[in-house]
C-alpha positions in Angstrom: 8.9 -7.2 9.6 11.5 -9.2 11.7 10.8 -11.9 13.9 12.2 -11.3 16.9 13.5 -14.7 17.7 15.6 -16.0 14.7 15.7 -20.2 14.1 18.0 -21.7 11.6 15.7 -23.6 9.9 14.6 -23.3 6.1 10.6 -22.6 5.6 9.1 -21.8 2.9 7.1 -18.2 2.3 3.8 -19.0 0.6 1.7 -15.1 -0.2 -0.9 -14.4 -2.5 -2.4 -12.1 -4.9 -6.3 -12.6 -5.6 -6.1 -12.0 -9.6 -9.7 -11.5 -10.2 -10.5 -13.7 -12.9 -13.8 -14.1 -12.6 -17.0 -12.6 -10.3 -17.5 -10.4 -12.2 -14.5 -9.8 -14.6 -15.4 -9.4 -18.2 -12.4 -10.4 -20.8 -12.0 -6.7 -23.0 -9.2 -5.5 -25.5 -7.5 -3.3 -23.4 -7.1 0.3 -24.1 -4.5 1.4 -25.8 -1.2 2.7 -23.6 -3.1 1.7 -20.5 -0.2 2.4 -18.1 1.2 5.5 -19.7 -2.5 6.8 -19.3 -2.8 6.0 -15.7 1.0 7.0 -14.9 0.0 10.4 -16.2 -2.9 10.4 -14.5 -1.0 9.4 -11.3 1.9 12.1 -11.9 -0.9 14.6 -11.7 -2.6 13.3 -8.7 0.5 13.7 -7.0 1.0 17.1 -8.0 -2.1 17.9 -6.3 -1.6 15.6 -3.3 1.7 17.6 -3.0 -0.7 20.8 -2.0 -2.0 18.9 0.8 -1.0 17.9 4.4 -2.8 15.0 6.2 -2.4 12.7 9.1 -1.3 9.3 9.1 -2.1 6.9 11.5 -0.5 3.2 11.8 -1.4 0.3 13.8 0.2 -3.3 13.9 -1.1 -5.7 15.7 0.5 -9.5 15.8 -2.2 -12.0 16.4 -1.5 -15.4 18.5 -2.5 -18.8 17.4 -5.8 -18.7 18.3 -6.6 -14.9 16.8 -6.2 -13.2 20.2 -4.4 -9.5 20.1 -0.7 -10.6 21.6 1.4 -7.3 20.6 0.8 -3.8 18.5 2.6 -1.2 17.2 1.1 2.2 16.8 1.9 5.6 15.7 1.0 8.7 14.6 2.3 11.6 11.8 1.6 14.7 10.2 3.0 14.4 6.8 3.6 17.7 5.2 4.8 18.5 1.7 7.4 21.4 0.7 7.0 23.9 -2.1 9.5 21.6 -3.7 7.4 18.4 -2.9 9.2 16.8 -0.5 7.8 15.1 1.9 8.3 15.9 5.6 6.8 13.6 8.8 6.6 14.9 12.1 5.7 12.5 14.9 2.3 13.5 16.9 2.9 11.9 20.3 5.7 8.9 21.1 5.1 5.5 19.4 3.2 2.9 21.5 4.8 -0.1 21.3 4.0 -3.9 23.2 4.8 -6.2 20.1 6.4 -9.3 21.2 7.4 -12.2 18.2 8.0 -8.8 15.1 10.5 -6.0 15.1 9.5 -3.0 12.7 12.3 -2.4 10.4 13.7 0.3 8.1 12.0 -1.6 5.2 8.7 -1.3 6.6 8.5 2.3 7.8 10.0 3.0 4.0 7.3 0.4 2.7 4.3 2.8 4.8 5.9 5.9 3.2 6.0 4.6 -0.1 4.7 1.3 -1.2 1.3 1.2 0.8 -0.1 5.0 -0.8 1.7 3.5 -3.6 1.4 6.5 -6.8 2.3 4.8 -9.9 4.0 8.3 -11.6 5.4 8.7 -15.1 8.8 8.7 -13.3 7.9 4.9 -11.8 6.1 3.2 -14.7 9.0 2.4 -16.4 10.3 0.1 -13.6 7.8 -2.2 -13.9 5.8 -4.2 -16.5 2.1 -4.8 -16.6 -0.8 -7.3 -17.7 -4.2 -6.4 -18.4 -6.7 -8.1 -16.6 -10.0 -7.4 -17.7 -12.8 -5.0 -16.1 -14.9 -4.7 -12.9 -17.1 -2.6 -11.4 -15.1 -1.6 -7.8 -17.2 0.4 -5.2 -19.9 1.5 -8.1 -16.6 2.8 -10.1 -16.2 1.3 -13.7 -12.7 0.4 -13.7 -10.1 -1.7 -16.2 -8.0 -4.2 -13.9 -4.1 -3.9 -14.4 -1.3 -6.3 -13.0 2.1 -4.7 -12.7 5.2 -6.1 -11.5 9.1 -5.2 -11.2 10.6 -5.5 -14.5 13.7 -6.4 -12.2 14.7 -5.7 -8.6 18.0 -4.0 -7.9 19.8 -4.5 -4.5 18.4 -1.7 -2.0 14.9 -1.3 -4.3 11.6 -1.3 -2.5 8.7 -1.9 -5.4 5.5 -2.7 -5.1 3.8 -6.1 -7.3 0.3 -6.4 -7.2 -3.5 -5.7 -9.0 -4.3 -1.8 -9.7 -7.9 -0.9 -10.8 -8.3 1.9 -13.0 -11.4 4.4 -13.4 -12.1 4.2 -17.0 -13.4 7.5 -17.2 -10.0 9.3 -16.0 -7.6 6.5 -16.0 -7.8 7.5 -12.4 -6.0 4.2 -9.6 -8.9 4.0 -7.1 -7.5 0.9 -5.3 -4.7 -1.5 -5.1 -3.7 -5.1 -3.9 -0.8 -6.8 -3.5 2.5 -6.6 -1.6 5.9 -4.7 -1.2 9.4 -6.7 -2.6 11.1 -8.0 -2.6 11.2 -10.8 0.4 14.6 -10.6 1.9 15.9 -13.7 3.4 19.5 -14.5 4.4 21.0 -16.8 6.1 21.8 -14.0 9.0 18.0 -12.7 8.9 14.6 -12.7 7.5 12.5 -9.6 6.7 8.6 -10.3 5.0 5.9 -8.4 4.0 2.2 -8.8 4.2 -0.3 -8.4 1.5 -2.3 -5.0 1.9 -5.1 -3.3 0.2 -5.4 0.3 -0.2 -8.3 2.6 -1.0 -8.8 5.4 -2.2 -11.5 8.4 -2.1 -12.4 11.3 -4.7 -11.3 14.8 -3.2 -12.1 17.8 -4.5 -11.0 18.6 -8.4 -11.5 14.6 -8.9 -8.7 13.1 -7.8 -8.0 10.2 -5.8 -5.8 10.0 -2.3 -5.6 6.8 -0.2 -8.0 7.2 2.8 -7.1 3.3 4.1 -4.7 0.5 3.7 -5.4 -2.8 5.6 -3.9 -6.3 5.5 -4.2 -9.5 7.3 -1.7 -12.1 6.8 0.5 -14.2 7.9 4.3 -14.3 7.7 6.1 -17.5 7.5 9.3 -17.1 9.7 11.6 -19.9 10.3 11.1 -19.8 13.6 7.3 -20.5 12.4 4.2 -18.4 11.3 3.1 -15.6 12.7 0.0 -13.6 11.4 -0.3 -9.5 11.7 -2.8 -6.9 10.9 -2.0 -4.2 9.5 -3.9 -0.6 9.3 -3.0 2.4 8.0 -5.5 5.9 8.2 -4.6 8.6 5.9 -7.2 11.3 7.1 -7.7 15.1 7.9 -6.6 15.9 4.1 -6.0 19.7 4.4 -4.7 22.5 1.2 -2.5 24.5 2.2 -3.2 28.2 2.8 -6.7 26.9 3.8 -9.0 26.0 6.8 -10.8 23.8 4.9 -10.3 19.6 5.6 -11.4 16.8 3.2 -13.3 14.0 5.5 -14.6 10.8 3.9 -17.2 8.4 4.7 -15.3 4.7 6.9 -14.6 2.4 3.5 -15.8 -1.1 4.1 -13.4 -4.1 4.2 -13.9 -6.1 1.7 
């Protein structure tokens, strides 16, 4: 996001990742070739999500100082995939649009495309390093907990650095936490990213698809903070060559 009001004035961006350390985090050996596991488990899912159209709808709301809705940003798709798995949007009605202090940018709509249903695929594991982080149960799920980050950012790259956990029965990602990158800050403009969560539900065969991502955060601008909430519904989940739709039960914010 942009702020729409640019002030020449140096402040510093402060975000977070909640590295969970402890409630319930055990420390484990990790298993061996954790991330090649779940990349290949990922590469599959989204050979199968590939067969699929659903809908996707975003909302972006900017919040005032006192927590009050002041702006929003909302939109709806159809995203459908070709025989060659591209990917293809078509917009289901015109954008509504009232936000006031941000400005949605090409960074963002790429960052809803491809960071927030983030799919960590054989062909993206390499681009990134990881950390094990332990075990937790997640939503009844056994799962190992797995940092990844960039190995490096090239000029033009949109990655994602955050906290994946891992079904330890599949290597299946059920859930993810952390942010698109990188920040970009020049002295002609600033463009910043909130932390997000996404979840995911079992469809049918056993694989996971993103149902939800949400995030509420605030952005440190120069021209001063300004927090947002971010939503994002992937739903109607349909095969293709079928009638048949995929629904899932509201997940709870956590």
């Amino acid at each position: 996001m942009q702020a729409a009001i640019q002030i020449p004035r140096t402040v510093a961006r402060y975000w977070r990742i909640v590295l969970i350390l402890a409630s319930g985090l055990q420390a484990a050996e990790p298993p061996a070739n954790l991330l090649r596991r779940a990349a290949a488990r990922e590469t599959e899912t989204a050979r199968i999500q590939s067969n699929y159209t659903y809908r996707q709808t975003v909302t972006l709301e900017e919040l005032d100082s006192h927590g009050a809705l002041a702006g929003e940003y909302r939109e709806v798709r159809d995203i459908v995939f070709s025989p060659t798995q591209e990917r293809t949007e078509q917009l289901v009605g015109k954008p509504f649009l009232t936000l006031r202090n941000l400005k949605m940018t090409e960074e963002d709509f790429r960052d809803i495309r491809e960071i927030q249903p983030f799919l960590l695929t054989n062909d993206q594991a390499f681009l990134y390093e990881s950390k094990y982080r332990g075990e937790e149960i997640m939503d009844g799920v056994s799962c190992y907990v797995m940092e990844i980050r960039p190995r490096q950012l090239l000029e033009g790259q949109r990655l994602f650095e955050g906290l994946l956990w891992i079904e330890q029965s599949d290597f299946s990602i059920i859930r993810s936490e952390g942010q698109a990158v990188p920040q970009i800050r020049t002295t002609q403009q600033e463009n910043l990213f909130p932390h997000f969560t996404t979840i995911r539900r079992k469809v049918a065969g056993g694989y996971w698809f993103p149902v939800m991502t949400y995030g509420d955060d605030t952005l440190y601008f120069r021209s001063g903070p300004q927090r947002e909430r971010l939503t994002i519904r992937y739903t109607d989940y349909k095969r293709f060559g079928t009638d048949t739709t995929i629904t899932f039960a509201s997940p709870e914010r956590q």
